[in-house]
N, CA, C and O atoms as a DFTB+ gen file, in Angstrom:
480 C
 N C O
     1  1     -11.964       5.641      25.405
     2  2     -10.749       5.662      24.622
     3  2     -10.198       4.252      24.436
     4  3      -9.579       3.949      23.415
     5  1     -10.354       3.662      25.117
     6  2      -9.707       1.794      25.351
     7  2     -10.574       1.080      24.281
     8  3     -10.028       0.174      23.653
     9  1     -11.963       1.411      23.982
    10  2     -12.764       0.817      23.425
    11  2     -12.606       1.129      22.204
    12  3     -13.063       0.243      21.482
    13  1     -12.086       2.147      21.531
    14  2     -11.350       3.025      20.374
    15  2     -10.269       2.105      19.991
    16  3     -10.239       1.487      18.926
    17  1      -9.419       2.051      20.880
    18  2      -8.465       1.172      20.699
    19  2      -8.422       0.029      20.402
    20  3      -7.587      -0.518      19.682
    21  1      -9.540      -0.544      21.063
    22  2      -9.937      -2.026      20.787
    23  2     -10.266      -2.537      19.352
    24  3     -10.071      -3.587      18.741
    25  1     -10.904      -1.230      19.057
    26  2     -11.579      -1.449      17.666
    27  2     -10.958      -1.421      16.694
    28  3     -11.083      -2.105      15.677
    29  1      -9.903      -0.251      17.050
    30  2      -8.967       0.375      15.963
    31  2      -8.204      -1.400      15.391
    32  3      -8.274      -1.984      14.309
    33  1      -7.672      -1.694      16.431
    34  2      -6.880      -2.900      16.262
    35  2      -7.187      -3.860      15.921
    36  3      -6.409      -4.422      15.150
    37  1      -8.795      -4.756      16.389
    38  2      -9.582      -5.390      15.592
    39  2      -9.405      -5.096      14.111
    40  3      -8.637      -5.731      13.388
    41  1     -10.242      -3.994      13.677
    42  2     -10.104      -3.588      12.547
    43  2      -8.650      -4.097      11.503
    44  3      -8.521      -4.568      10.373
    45  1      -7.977      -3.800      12.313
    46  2      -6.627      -4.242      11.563
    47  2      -6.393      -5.766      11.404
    48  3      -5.911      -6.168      10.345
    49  1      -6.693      -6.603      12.355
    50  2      -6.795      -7.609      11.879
    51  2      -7.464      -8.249      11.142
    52  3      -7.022      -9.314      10.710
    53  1      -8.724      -7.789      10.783
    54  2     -10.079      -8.429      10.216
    55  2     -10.307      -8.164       8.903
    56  3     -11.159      -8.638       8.153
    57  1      -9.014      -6.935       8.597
    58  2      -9.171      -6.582       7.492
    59  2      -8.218      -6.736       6.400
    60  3      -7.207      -7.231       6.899
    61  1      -8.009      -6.505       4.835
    62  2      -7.285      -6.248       4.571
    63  2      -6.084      -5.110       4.740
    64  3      -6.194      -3.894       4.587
    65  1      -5.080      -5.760       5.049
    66  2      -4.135      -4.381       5.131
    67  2      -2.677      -4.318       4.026
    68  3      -1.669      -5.023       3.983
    69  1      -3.072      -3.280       3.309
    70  2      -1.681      -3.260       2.247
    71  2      -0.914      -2.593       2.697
    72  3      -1.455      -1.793       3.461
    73  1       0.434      -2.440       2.621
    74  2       1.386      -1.589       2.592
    75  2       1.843      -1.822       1.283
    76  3       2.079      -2.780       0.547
    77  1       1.898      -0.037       1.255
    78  2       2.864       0.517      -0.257
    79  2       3.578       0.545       0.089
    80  3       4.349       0.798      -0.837
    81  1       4.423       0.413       1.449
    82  2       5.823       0.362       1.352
    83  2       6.200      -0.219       2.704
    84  3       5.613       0.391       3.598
    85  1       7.094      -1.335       3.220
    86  2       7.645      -1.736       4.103
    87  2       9.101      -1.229       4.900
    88  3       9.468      -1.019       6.056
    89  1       9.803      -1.165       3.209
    90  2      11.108      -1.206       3.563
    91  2      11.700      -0.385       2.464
    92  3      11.098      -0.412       1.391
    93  1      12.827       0.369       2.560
    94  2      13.656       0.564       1.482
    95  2      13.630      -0.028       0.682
    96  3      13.071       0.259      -0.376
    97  1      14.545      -1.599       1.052
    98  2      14.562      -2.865       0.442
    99  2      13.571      -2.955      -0.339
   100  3      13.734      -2.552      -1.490
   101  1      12.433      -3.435       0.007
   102  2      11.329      -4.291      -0.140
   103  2      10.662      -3.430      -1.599
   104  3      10.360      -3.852      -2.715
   105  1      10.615      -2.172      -1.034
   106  2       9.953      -1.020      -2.326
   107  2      10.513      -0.811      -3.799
   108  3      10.011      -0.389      -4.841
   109  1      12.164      -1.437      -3.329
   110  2      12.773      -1.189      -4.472
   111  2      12.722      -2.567      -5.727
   112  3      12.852      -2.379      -6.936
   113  1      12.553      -3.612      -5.220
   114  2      12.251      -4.558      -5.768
   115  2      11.295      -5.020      -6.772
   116  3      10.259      -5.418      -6.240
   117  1      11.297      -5.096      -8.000
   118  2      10.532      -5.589      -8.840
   119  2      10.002      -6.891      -7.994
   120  3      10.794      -7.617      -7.393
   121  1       8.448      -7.139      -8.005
   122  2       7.595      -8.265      -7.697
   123  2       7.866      -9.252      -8.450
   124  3       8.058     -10.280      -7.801
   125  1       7.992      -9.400      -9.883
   126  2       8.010     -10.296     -10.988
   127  2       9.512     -10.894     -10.731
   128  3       9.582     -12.028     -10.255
   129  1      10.676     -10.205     -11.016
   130  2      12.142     -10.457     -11.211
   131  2      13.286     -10.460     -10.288
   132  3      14.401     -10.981     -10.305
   133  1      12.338      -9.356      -9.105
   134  2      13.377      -9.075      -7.590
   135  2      14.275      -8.651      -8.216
   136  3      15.278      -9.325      -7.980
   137  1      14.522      -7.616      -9.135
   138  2      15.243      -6.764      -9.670
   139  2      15.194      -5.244      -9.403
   140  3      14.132      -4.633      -9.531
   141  1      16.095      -4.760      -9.110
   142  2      15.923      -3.089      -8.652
   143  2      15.060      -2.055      -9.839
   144  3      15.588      -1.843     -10.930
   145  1      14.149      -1.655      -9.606
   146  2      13.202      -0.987     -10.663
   147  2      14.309       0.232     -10.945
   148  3      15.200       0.624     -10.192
   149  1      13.890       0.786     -12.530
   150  2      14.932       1.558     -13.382
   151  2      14.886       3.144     -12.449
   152  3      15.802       3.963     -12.524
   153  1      13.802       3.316     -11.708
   154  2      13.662       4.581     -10.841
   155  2      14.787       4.250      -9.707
   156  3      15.436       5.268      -9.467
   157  1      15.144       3.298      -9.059
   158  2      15.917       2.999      -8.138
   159  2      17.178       2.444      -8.111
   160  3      17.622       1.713      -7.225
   161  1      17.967       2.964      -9.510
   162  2      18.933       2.614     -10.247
   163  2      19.665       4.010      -9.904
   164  3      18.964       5.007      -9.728
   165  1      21.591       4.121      -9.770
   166  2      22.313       5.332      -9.817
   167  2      21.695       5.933      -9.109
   168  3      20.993       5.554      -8.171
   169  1      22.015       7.512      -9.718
   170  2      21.825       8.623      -8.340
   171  2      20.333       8.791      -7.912
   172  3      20.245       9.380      -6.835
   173  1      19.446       8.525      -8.321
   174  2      17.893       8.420      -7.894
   175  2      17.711       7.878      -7.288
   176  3      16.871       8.315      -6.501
   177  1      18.301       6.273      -6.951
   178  2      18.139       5.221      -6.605
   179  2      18.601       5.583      -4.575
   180  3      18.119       5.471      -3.448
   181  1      19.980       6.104      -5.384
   182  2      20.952       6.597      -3.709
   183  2      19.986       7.625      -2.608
   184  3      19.699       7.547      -1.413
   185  1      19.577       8.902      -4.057
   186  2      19.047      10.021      -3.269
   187  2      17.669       9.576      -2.471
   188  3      17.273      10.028      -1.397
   189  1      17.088       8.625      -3.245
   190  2      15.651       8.151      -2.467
   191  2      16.005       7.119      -0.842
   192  3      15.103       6.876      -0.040
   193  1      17.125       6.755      -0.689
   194  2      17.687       6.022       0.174
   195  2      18.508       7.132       1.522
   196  3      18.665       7.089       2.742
   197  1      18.714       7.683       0.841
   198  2      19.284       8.933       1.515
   199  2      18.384       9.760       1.882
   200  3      18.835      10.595       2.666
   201  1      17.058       9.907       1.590
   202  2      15.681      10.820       1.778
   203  2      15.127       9.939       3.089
   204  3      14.433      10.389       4.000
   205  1      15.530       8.799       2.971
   206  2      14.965       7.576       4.164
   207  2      15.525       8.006       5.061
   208  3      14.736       8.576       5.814
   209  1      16.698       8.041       5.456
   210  2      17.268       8.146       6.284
   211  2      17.117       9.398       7.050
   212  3      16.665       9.224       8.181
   213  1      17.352      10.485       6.756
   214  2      16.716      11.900       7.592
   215  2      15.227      11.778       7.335
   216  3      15.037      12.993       7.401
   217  1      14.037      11.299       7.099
   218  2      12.546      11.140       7.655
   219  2      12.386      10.461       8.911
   220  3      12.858       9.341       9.108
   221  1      11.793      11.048       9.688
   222  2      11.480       9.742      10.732
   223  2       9.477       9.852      10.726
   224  3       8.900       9.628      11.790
   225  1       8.801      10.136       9.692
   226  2       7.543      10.768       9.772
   227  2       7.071       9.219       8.843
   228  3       7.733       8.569       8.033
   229  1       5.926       9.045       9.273
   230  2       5.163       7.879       9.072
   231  2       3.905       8.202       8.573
   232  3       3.515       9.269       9.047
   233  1       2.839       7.502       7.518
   234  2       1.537       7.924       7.357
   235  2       0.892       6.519       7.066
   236  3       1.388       5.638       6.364
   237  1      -0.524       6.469       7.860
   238  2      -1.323       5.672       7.320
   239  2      -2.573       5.941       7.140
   240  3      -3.474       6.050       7.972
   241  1      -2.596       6.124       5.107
   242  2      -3.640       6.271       4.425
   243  2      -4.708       5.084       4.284
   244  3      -4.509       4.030       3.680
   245  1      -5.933       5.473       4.989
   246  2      -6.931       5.180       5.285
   247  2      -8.006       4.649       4.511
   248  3      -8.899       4.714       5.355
   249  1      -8.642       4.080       3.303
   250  2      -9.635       3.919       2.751
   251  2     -10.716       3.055       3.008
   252  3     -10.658       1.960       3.566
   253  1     -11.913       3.748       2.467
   254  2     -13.212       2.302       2.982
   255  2     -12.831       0.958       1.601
   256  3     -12.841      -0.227       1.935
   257  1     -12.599       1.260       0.494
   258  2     -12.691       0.359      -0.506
   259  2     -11.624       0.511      -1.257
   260  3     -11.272       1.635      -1.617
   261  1     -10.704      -1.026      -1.731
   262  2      -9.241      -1.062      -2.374
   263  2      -9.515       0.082      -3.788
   264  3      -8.652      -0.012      -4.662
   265  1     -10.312       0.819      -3.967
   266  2     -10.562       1.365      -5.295
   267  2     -10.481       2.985      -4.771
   268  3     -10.607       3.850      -5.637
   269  1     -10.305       3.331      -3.588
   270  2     -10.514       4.784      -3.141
   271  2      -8.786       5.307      -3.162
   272  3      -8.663       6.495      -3.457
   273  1      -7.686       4.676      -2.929
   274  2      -6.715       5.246      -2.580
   275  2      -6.139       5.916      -3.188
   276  3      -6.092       5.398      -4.303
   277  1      -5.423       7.157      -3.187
   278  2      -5.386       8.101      -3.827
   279  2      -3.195       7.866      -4.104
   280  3      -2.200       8.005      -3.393
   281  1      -3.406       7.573      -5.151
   282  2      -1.884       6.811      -5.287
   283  2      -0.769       7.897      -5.968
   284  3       0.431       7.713      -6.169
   285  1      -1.648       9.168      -6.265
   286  2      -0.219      10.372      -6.073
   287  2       0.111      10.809      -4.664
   288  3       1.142      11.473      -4.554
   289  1      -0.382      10.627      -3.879
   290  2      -0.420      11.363      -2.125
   291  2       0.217      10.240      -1.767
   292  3       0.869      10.567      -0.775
   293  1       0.378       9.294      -1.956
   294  2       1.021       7.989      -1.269
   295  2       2.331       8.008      -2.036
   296  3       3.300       7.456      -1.514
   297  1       2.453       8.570      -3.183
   298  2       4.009       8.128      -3.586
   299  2       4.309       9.631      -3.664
   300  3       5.372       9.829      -4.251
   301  1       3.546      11.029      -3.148
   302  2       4.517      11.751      -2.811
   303  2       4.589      11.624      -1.829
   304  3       5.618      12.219      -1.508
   305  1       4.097      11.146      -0.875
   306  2       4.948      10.752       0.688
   307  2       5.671      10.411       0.790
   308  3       6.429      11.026       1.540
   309  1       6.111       9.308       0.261
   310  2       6.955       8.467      -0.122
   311  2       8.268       8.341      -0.558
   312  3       9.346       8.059      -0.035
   313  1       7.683       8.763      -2.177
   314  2       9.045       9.431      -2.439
   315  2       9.570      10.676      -2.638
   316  3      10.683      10.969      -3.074
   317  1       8.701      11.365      -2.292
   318  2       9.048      12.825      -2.229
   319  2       9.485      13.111      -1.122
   320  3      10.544      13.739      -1.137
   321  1       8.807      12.747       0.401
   322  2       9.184      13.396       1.221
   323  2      10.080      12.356       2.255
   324  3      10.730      12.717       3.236
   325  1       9.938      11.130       1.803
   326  2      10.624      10.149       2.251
   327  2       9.914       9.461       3.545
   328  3      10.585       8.724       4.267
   329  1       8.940       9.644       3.741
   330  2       8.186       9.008       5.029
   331  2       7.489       7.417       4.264
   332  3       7.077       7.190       3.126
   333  1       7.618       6.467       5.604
   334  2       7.144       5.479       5.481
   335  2       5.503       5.272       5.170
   336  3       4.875       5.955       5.979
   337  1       4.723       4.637       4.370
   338  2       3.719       5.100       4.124
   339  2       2.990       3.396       3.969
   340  3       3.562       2.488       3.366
   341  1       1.626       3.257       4.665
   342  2       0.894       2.251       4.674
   343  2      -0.941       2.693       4.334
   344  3      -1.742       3.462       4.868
   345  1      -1.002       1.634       3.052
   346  2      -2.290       1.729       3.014
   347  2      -3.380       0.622       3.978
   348  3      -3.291      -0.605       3.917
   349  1      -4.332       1.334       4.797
   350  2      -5.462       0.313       5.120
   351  2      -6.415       0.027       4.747
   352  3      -7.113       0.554       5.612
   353  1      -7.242      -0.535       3.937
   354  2      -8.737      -0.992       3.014
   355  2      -9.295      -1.477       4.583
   356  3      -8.707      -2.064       5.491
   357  1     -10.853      -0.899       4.454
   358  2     -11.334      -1.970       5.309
   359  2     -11.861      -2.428       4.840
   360  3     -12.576      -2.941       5.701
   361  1     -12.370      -2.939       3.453
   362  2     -12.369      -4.071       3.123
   363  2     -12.145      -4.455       1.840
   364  3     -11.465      -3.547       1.363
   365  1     -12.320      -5.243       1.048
   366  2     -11.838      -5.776       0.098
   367  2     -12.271      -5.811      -1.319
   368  3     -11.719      -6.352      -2.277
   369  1     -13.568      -5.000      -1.251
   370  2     -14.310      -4.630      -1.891
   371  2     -15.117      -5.593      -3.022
   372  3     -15.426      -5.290      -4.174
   373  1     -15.269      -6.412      -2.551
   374  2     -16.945      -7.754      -2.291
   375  2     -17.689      -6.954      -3.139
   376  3     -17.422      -7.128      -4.328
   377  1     -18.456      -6.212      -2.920
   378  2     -19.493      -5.709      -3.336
   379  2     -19.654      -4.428      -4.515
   380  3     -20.593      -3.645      -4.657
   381  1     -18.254      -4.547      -5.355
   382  2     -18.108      -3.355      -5.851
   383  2     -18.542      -4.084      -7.625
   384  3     -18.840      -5.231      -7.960
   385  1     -18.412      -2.956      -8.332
   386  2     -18.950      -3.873      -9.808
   387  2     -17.619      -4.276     -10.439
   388  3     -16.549      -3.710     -10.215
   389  1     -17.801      -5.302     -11.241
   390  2     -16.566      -5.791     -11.965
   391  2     -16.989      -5.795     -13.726
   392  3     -17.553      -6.704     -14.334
   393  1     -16.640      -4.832     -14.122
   394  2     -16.391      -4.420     -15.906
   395  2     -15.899      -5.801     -16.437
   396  3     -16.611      -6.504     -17.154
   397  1     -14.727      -6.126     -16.072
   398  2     -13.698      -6.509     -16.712
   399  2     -13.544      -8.978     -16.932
   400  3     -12.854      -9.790     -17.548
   401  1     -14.549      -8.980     -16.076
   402  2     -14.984     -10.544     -15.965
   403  2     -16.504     -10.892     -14.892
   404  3     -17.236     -10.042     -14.385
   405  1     -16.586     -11.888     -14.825
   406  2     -17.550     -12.859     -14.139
   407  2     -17.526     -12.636     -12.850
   408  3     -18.582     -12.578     -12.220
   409  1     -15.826     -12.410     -12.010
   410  2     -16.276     -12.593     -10.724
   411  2     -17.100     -11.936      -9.968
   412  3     -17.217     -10.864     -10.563
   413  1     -17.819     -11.887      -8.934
   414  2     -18.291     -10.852      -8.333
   415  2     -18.095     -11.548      -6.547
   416  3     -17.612     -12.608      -6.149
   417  1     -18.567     -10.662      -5.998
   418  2     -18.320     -11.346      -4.179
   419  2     -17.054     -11.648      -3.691
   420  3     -16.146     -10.817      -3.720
   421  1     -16.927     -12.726      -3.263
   422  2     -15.666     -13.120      -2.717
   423  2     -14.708     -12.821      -3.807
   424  3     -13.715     -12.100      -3.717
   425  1     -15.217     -13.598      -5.058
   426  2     -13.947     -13.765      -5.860
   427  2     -13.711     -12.840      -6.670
   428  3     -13.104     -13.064      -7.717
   429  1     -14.243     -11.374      -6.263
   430  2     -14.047      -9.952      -6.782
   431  2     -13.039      -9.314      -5.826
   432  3     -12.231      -8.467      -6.210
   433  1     -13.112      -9.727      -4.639
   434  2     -12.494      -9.268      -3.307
   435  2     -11.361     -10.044      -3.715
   436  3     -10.757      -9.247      -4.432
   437  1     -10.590     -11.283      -3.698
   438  2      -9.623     -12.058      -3.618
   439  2      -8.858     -11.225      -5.348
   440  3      -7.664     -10.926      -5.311
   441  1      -9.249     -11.091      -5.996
   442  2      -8.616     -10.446      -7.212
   443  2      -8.627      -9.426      -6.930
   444  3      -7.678      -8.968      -7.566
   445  1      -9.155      -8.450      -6.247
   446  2      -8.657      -6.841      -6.197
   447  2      -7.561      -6.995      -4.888
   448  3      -6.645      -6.178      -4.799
   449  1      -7.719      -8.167      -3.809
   450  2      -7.024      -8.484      -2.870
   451  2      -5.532      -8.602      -3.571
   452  3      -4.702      -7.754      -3.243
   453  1      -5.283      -9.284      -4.208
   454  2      -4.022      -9.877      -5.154
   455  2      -3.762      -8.380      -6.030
   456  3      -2.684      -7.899      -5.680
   457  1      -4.391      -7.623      -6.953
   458  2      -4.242      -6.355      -7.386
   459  2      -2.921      -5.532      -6.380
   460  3      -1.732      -5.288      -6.587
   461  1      -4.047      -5.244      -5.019
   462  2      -3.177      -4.425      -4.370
   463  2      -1.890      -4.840      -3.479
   464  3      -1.077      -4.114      -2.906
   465  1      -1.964      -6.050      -3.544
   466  2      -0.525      -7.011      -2.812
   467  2       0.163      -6.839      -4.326
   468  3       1.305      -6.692      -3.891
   469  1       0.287      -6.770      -5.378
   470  2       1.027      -7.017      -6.261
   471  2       1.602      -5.428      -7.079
   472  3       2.559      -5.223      -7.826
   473  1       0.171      -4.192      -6.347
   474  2       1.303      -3.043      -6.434
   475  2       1.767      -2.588      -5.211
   476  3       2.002      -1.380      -5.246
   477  1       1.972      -3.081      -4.206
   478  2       2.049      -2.914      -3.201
   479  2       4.439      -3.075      -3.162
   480  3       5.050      -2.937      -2.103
C-alpha cells in the first residue's frame, strides 16, 4: 500500500496536472480580461457560489491523454453539483497526431499543455 502511494504521488509530480477548477474565485475569471464570465454574472453567478458552499465533495478525473477528458462530467460536477473538481493527464500527449500544424513530440505536448492551462 506505501508503494501505491509512492507512486500515486510521483505520478503527480512528473506529470501534467490541470485543474478545471481551483477556486470559486479563480473559475469565475475570464483568462484573457480577469473579468467575471457572463454565466457568473447576477443570480447564476450568486446561486453557483452558494452551491459551493453546502458541497464539501471533491473529484479527481483521471485521464491517460489531455484529449480523453470528458468535459460534460467535469462541469456537471462542478457546476451542477457544486463539488471541487481536478483534472489529471498523465501525460501530455507527445505522441498523439496533430491535424492542425507541424508540431509533433515535445512541441505537440507543450501546445496541448498550454490548451488545457488556458481552459482550465
Amino acid at each position: 500500500m506505501c508503494r501505491l502511494t509512492i507512486l500515486f504521488v510521483a505520478c503527480l509530480f512528473c506529470s501534467s496536472v490541470t485543474l478545471a477548477q481551483e477556486s470559486v474565485l479563480l473559475s469565475t475569471l475570464d483568462t484573457e480580461g480577469g473579468n467575471l464570465l457572463d454565466v457568473d454574472r447576477g443570480s447564476s453567478g450568486l446561486w453557483q457560489q452558494l452551491l459551493k458552499l453546502s458541497t464539501t465533495g471533491s473529484m479527481l478525473h483521471t485521464v491517460a491523454h489531455p484529449d480523453d477528458e470528458h468535459a460534460g462530467l467535469l462541469t456537471y460536477s462542478s457546476r451542477g453539483v457544486g463539488a471541487r473538481v481536478a483534472l489529471f493527464s498523465v501525460n501530455r500527449g507527445e505522441a498523439g497526431a496533430n491535424a492542425i500544424g507541424p508540431e509533433l513530440f515535445d512541441g505537440l505536448g507543450l501546445i496541448r499543455t498550454e490548451e488545457l492551462r488556458l481552459a482550465g
